[in-house]
C-alpha positions in Angstrom: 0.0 0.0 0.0 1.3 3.3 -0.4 4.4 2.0 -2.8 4.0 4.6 -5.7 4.6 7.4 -3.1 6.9 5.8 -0.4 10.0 8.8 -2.3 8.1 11.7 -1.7 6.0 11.2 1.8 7.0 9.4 5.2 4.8 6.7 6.1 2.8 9.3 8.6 1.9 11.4 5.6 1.2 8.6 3.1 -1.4 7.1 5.9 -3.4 10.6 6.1 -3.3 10.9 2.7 -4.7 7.7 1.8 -5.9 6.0 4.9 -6.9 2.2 4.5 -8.8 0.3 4.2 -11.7 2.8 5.0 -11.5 5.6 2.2 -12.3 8.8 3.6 -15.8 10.7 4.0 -17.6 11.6 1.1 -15.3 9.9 -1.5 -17.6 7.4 -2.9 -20.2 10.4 -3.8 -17.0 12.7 -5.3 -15.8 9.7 -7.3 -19.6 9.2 -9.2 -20.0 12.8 -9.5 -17.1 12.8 -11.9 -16.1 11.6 -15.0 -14.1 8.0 -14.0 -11.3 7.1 -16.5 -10.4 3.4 -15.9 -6.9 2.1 -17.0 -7.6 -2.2 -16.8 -6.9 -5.0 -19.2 -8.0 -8.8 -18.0 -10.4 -7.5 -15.7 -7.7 -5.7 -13.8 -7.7 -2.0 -12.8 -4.1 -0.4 -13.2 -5.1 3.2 -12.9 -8.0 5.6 -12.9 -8.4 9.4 -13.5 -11.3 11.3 -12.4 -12.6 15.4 -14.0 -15.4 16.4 -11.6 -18.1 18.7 -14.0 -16.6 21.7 -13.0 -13.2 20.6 -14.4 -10.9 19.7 -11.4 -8.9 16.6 -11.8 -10.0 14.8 -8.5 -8.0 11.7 -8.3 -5.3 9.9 -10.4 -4.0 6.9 -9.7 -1.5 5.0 -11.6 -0.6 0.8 -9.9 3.0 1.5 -8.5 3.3 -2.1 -11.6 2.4 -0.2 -13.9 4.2 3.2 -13.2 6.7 4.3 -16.4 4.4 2.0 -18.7 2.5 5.0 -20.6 -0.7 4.5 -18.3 -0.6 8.0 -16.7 0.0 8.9 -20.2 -3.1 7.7 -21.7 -5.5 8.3 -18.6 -4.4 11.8 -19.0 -4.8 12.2 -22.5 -8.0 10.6 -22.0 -9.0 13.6 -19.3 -8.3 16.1 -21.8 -10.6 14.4 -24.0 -13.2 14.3 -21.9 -12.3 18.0 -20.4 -12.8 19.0 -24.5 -15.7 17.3 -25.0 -17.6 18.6 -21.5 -16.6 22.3 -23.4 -14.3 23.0 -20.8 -11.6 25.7 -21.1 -9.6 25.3 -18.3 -8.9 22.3 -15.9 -7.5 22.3 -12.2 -6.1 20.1 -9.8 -4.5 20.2 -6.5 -1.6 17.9 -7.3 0.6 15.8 -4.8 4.4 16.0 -5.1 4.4 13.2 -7.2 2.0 14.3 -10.0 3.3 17.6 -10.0 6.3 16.9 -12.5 4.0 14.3 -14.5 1.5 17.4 -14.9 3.9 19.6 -15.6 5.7 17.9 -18.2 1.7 17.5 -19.6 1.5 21.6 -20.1 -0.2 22.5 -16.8 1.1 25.4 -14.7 1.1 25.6 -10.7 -0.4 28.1 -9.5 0.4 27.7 -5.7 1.6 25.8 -3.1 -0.3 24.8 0.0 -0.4 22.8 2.8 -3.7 21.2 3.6 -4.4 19.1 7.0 -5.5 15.4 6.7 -6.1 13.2 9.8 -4.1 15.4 11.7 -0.7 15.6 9.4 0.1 18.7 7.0 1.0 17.5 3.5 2.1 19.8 1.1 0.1 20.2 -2.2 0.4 22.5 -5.8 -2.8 24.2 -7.3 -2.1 23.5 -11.0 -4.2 24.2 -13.9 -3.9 23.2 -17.6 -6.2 25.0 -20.5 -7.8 22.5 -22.6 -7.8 23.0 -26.7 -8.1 21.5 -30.1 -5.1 18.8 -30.3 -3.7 19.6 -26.8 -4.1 16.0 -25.9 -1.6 14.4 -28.0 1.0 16.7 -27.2 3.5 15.8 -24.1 3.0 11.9 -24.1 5.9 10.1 -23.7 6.2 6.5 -23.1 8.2 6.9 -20.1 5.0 7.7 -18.2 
C-alpha cells in the first residue's frame, strides 16, 4: 500500500493521505459525481483518472506495476478528451508532489503551493491548472510515463 509514493512522503503522511482500508468521507459520492477514466486490461484496474463537471482533476492513480508503462500517459490524454468534450476551457487540480512533475511535463502550470491538513498531518500540495484546446491531448506523451 502506499508503494507509488513511499520517495516523496514518510509513512505518517502517506497514511493521512490515503488512509486504509476505509476511504475517507464523502469519497464514494466525489468519485460518481465525476467523469471516472479506468486504465484495466484482464479484468484488472491499473489506474484511474477522475474530472469532476466543473473541471478539477480529482484523483489519479497509476498501480505502482504499472508506473513508467504509458498509463498515466493515456488516462491523462483521455482527461483532456473528456475535459474537451464537457466544453471545458480550463482544468484544475490540486496535485501531490508526485503528480506535480508528471502534470507539468503535460503543459499545466502551478499556480500555488499549499499545505492542507489530513487526519491530523500537513502535506504539502500545488494548485495547477492546464487550458484544454483543439489537439492539446496528443502533445507531451511520452512513453516513459
Amino acid at each position: 500500500m502506499h508503494q507509488g509514493t513511499s520517495g516523496a512522503y514518510g509513512p505518517e503522511e502517506r497514511a493521512a493521505w490515503a488512509p486504509s482500508p476505509d476511504p475517507v468521507p464523502g469519497w464514494e459520492q466525489r468519485l460518481l459525481a465525476a467523469t471516472t477514466i479506468l486504465a484495466e486490461a484482464r479484468g484488472r484496474l491499473f489506474g484511474f483518472m477522475t474530472l469532476a463537471p466543473d473541471g478539477h482533476l480529482e484523483f489519479a492513480y497509476v498501480a505502482p506495476s504499472h508506473m513508467g508503462r504509458g498509463v498515466g500517459s493515456a488516462l491523462h490524454a483521455a482527461v483532456l478528451d473528456a475535459g474537451r468534450d464537457a466544453g471545458l476551457d480550463m482544468l484544475t487540480t490540486e496535485a501531490s508532489l508526485v503528480a506535480r512533475p508528471f502534470l507539468a511535463r503535460r503543459g499545466w502550470c502551478e499556480t500555488g503551493r499549499q499545505s492542507v491538513i489530513r487526519n491530523g498531518v500537513a502535506l504539502t500540495n500545488f494548485r495547477m491548472e492546464r487550458t484544454v484546446g483543439a489537439g492539446l491531448a496528443s502533445q507531451g506523451r511520452p512513453a516513459s510515463d
